[in-house]
C-alpha positions as CSV (number, residue, x, y, z in Angstrom):
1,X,0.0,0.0,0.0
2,X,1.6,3.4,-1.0
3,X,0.5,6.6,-0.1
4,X,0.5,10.3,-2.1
5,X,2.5,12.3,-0.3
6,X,3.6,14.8,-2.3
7,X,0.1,15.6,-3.4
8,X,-0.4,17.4,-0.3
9,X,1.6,20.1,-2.5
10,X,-0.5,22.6,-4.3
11,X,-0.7,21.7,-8.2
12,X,0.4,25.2,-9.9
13,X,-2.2,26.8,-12.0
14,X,-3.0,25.7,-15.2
15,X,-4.7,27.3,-18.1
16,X,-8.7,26.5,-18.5
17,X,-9.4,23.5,-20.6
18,X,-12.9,24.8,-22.4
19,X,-13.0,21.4,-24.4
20,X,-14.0,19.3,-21.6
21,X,-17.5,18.7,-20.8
22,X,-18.3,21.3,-17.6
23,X,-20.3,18.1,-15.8
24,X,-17.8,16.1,-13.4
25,X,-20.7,13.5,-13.4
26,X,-20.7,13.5,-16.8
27,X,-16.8,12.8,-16.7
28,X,-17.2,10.0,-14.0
29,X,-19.6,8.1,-16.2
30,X,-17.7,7.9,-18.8
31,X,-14.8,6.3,-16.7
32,X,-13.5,2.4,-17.7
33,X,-13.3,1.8,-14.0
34,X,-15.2,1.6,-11.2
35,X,-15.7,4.8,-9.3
36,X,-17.6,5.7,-6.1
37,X,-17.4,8.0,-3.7
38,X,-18.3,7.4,0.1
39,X,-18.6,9.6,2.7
40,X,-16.9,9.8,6.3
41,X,-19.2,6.9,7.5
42,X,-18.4,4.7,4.2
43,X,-21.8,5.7,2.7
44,X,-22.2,5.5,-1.0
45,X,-22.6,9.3,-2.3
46,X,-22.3,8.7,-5.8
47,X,-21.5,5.4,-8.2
48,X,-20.8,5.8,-11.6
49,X,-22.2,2.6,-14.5
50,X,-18.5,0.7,-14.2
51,X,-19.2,0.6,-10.6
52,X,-22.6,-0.8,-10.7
53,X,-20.8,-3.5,-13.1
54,X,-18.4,-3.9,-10.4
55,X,-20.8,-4.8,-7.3
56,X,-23.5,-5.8,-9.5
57,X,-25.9,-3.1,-7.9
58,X,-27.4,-0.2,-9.2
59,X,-26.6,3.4,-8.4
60,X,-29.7,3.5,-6.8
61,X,-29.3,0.5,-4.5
62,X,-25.4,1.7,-3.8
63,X,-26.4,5.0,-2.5
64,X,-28.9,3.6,0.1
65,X,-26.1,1.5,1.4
66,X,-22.6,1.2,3.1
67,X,-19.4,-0.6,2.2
68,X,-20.1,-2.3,5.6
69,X,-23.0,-3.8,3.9
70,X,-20.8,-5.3,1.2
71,X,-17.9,-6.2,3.4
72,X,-16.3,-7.6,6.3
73,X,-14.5,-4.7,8.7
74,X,-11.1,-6.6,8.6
75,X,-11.1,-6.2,4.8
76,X,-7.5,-4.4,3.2
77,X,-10.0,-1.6,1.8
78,X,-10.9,-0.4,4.8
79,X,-7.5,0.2,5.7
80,X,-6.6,2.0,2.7
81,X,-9.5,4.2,3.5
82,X,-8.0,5.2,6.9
83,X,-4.7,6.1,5.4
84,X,-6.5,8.3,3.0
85,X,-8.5,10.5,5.8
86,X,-5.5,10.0,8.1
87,X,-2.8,11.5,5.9
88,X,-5.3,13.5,3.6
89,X,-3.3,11.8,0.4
90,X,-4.3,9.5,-2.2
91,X,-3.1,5.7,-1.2
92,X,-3.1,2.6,-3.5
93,X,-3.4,-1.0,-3.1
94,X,-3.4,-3.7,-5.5
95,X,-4.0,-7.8,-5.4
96,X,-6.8,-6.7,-2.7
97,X,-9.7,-9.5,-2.2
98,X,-12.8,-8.3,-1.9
99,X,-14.9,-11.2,-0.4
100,X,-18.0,-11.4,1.3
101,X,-21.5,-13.5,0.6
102,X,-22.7,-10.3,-1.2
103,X,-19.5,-9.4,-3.2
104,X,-16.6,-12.2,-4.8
105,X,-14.2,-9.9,-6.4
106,X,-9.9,-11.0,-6.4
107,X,-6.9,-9.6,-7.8
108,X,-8.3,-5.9,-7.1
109,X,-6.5,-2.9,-7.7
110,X,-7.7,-0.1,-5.6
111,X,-7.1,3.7,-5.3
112,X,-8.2,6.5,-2.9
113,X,-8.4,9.8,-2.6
114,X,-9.3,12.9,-0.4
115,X,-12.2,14.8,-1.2
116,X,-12.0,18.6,0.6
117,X,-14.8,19.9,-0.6
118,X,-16.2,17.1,2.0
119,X,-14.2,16.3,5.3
120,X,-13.6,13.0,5.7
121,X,-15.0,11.9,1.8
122,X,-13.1,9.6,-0.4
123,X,-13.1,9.2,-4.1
124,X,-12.6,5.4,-4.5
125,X,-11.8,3.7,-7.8
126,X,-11.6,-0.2,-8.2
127,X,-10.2,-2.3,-11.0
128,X,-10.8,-6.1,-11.3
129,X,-7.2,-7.3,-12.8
130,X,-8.3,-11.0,-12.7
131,X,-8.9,-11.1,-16.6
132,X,-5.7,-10.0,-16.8
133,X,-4.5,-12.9,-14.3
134,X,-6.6,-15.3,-15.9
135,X,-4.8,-14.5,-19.4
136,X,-1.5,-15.0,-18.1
137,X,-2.4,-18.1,-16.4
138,X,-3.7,-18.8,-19.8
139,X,-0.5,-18.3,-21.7
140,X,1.5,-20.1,-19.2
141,X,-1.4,-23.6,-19.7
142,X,-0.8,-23.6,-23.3
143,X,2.7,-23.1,-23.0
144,X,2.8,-26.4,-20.8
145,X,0.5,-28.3,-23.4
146,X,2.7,-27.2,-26.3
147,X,5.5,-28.8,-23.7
148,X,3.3,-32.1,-23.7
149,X,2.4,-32.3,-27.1
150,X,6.8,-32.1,-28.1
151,X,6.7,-35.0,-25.1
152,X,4.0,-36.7,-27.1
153,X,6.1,-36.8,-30.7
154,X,9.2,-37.5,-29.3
155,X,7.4,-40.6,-27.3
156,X,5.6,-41.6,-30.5
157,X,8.8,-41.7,-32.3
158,X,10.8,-42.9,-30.0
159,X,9.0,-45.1,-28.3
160,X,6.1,-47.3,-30.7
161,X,8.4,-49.0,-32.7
162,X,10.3,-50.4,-29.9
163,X,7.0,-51.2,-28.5
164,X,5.9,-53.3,-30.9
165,X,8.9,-55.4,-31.1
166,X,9.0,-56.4,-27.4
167,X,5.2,-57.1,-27.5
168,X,6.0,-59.1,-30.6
169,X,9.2,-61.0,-29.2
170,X,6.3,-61.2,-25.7
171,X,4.2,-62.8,-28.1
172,X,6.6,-65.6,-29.9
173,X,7.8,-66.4,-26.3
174,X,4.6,-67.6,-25.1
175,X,4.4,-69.6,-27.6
176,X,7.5,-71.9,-26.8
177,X,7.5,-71.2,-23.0
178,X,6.3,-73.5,-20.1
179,X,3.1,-73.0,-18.4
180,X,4.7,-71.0,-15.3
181,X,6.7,-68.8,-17.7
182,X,3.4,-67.8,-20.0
183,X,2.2,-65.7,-17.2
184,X,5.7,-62.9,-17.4
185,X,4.7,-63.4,-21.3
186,X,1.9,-61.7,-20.5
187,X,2.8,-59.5,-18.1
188,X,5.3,-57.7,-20.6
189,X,2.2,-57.4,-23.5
190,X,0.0,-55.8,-20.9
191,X,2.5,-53.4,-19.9
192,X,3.7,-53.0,-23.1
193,X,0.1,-52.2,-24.3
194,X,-0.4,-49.9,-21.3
195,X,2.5,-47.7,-22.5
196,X,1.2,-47.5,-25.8
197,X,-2.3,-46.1,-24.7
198,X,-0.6,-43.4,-22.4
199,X,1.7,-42.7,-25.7
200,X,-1.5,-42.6,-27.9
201,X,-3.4,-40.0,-24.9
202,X,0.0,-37.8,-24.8
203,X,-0.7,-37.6,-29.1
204,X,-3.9,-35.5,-28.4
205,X,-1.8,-32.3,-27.5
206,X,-0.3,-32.5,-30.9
207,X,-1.0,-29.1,-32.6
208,X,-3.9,-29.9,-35.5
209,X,-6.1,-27.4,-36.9
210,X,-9.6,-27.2,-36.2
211,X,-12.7,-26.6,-37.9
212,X,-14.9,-23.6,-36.1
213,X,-18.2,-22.4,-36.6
214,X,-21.7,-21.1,-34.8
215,X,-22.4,-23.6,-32.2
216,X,-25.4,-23.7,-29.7
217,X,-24.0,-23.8,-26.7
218,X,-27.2,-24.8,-24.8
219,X,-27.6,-28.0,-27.5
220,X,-24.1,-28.8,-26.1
221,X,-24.9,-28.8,-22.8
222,X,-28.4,-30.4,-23.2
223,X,-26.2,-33.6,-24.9
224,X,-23.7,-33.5,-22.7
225,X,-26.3,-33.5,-19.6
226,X,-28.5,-36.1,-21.2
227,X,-24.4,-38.6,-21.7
228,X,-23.9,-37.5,-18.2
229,X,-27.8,-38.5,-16.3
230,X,-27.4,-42.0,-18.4
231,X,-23.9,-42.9,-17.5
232,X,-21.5,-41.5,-14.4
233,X,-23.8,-38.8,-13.0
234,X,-27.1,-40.6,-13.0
235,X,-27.5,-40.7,-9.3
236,X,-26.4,-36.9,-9.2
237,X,-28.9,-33.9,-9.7
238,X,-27.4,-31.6,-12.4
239,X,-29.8,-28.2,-13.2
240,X,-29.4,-25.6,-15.9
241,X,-29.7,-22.0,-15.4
242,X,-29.4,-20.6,-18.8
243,X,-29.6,-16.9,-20.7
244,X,-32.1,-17.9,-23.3
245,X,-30.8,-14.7,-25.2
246,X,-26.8,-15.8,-25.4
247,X,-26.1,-15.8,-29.3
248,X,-24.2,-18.8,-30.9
249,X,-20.7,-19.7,-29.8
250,X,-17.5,-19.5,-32.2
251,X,-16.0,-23.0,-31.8
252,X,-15.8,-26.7,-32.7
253,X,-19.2,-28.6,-31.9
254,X,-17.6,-32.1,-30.8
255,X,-14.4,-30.3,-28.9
256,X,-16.8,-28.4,-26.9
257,X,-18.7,-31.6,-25.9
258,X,-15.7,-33.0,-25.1
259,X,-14.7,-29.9,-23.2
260,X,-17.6,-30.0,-21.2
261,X,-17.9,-33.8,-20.6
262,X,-14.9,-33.6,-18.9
263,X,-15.8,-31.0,-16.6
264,X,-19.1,-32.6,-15.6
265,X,-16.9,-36.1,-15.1
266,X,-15.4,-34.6,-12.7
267,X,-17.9,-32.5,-10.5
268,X,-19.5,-35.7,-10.5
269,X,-16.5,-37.4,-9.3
270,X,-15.9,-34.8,-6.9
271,X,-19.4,-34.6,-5.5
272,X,-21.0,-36.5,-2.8
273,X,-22.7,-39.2,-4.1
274,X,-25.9,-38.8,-2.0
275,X,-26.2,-35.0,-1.7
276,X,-24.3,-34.0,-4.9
277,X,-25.5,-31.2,-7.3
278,X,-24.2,-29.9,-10.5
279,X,-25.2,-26.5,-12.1
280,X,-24.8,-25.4,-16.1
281,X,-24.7,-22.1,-16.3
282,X,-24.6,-19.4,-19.5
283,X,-24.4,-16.0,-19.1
284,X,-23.5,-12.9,-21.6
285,X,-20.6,-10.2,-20.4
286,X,-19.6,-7.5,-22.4
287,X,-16.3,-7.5,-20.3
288,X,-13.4,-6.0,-22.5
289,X,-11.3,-7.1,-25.3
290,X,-8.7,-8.7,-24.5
291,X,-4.9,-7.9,-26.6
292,X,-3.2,-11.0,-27.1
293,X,0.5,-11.4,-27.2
294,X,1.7,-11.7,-30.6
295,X,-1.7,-10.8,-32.2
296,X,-2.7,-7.2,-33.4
297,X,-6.2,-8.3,-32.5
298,X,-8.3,-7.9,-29.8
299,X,-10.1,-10.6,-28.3
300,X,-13.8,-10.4,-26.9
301,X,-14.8,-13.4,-25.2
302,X,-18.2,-12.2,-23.7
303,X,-19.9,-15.8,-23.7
304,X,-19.7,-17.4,-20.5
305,X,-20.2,-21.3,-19.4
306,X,-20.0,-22.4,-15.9
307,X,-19.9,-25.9,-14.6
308,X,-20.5,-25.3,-10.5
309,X,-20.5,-28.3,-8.1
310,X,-20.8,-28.3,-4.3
311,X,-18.1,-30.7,-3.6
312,X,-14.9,-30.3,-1.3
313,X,-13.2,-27.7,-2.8
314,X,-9.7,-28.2,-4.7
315,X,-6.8,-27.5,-2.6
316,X,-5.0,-24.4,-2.5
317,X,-1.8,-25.6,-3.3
318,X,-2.8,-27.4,-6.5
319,X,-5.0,-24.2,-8.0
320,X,-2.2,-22.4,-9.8
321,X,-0.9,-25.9,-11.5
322,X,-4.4,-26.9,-12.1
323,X,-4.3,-27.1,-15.7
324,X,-0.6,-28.5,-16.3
325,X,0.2,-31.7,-17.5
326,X,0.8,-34.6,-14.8
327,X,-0.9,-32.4,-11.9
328,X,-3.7,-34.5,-10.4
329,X,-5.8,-35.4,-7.1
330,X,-6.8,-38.2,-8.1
331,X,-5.7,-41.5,-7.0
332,X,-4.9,-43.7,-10.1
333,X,-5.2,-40.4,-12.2
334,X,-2.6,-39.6,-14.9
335,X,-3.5,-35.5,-14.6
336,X,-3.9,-34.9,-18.6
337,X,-7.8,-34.2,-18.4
338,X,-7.7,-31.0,-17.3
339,X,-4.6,-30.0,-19.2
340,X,-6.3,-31.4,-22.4
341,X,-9.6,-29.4,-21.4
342,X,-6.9,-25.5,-21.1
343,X,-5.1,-26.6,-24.8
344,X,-8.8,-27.4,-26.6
345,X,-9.9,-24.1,-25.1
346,X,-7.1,-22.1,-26.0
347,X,-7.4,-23.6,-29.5
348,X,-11.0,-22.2,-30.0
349,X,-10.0,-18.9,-29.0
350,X,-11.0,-19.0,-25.3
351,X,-9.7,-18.7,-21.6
352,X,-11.1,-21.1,-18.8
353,X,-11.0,-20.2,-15.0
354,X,-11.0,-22.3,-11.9
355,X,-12.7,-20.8,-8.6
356,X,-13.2,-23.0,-5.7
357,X,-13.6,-23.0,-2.3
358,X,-15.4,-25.9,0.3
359,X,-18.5,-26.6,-1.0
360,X,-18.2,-24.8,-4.5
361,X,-16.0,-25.4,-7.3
362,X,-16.6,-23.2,-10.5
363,X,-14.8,-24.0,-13.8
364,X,-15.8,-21.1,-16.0
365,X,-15.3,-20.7,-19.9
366,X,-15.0,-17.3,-21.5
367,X,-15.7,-18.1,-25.5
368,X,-16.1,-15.8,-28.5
369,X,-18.9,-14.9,-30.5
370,X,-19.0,-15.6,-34.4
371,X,-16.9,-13.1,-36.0
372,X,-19.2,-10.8,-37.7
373,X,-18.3,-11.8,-41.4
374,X,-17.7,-15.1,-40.8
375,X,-16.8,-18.2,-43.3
376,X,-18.5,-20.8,-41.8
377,X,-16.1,-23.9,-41.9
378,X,-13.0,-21.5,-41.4
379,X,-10.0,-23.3,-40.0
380,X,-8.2,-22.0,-37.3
């Protein structure tokens, strides 16, 4: 947290600017981020549109309330707040977690300021930087799949043909060998054949061009509830809470079934088996575009999918390597699921997001809309 000092200095005069508007509300509203101002009792006084995005209020609502209402007393803001009123200087903080049941907000970058036309008022703007986080954790995913995918050609190359001679030589042995030998014959096909099959699952990181086009994204969901109710999750309750007004996903129709088949395996594995729910959500956000590295294009992903359970939570300390290769919590499980799921995402032009805590787990997609002249079939 650092604080203005040397704003306490008088700016020096500077010549009228008669081309901006005269209306600081005006101003205000046309900010990117979220600005509020609260009095010296942490009353809302004003909120401008990017803050009622922000704490999913309306101005109206705000200014009937205080930030006590929205959060806990021991929150970081409320600390930054003093330093504001104590040294009459604008103070920022940044990475601040804003949680409460009424607000969920991480990765915050906040910034106050005195008021003295009002004693004791500060002018408080918040940024979300999570989108920003979530992109960089995104980048780092595919950079690990593009890691596993090398692993997977070297091992094909390397490693089939050898394969198939030792299950081969396996093969001729048994033929020849004594009863209590045939068993090891065996024993070296399996594992031989075992190999193989992890060899052929590594082979699905391989870089391959896909075929993208409009998708609807509740017809996925619908088929991949309907796989789910007659097979693994049949003894789970799974319900849908859908925008009926979201507009066709830019993507591949069997990668996004596969995409979300995974996720429902395993909130269904993760669930209890008695009291276990599952929830498929859609949702529309303008959000912002998002500049790639490497691209001159911005990307807008403001379709959102959600696949929420109310099992145990993931662990802390496996949330930042979620989505790498070889990173499970599974017993028995060989950790490429989920790593698949971030490299088929990233392929279609999307970023996924992992928020859990005990007794909700949230894996949400963020997925583009068609382009607007789009060639249906186009590869990518």
């Amino acid at each position: 947290m650092k604080v203005g000092l040397l704003a306490r200095r008088k700016a020096p005069p500077s010549a009228p600017m008669a081309s901006l508007p005269p209306d600081a509300v005006t101003i205000l509203g046309a900010l990117p981020v979220a600005a509020v101002l609260l009095d010296a009792e942490d009353r809302f006084r004003f909120a401008n549109p990017s803050a009622e995005l922000f704490f999913q209020l309306s101005a109206s609502s705000l200014t009937t309330m205080s930030l006590r209402d929205l959060l806990p007393e021991d929150n970081r803001l409320f600390g930054l707040l003093a330093q504001v009123r104590r040294h009459e200087a604008p103070v920022h903080d940044h990475d601040l977690a804003l949680e409460s049941p009424r607000l969920r907000r991480f990765g915050v970058a906040a910034q106050g300021a005195p008021l003295p036309e009002m004693p004791g008022s500060v002018v408080l703007t918040l940024q979300d930087a999570s989108t920003a986080q979530m992109l960089d954790r995104q980048l780092n995913f595919r950079g690990a799949a593009r890691g596993a995918s090398a692993m997977a050609a070297m091992l094909a190359h390397e490693v089939k043909n050898p394969l198939s001679g030792i299950r081969g030589a396996a093969q001729l042995l048994e033929l020849g060998a004594a009863e209590s030998d045939r068993e090891l014959c065996q024993l070296i096909q399996d594992e031989a054949d075992r190999i193989k099959n992890l060899v052929e699952r590594m082979d699905m990181f391989s870089e391959r061009p896909i075929e993208c086009d409009e998708v609807n994204i509740h017809e996925v969901l619908d088929h991949v509830r309907r796989i789910a109710l007659s097979g693994f999750a049949g003894h789970l309750r799974i319900t849908q809470d859908y925008d009926p007004s979201l507009p066709p996903v830019w993507g591949n129709r069997d990668q996004l079934v596969q995409i979300l088949l995974n996720l429902v395996k395993n909130a269904a594995e993760a669930v209890d088996p008695r009291e276990g729910e599952i929830q498929l959500i859609t949702a529309y956000h303008h959000g912002v575009r998002i500049a790639v590295p490497g691209s001159a294009e911005r990307v807008h992903l403001p379709l959102t999918v959600m696949v929420r359970d109310n099992g145990p939570g993931i662990a802390e300390e496996v949330r930042a390597t979620l989505f790498e290769p070889f990173v499970t919590t599974k017993r028995g499980g060989q950790g490429l699921g989920l790593a698949l799921v971030a490299k088929l995402v990233t392929d279609q032009g999307g970023l996924i997001e992992c928020d859990s805590r005990p007794g909700r787990t949230t894996f949400r997609l963020s997925l583009p809309a068609p382009p607007r002249r789009a060639d249906h079939g186009a590869t990518t």
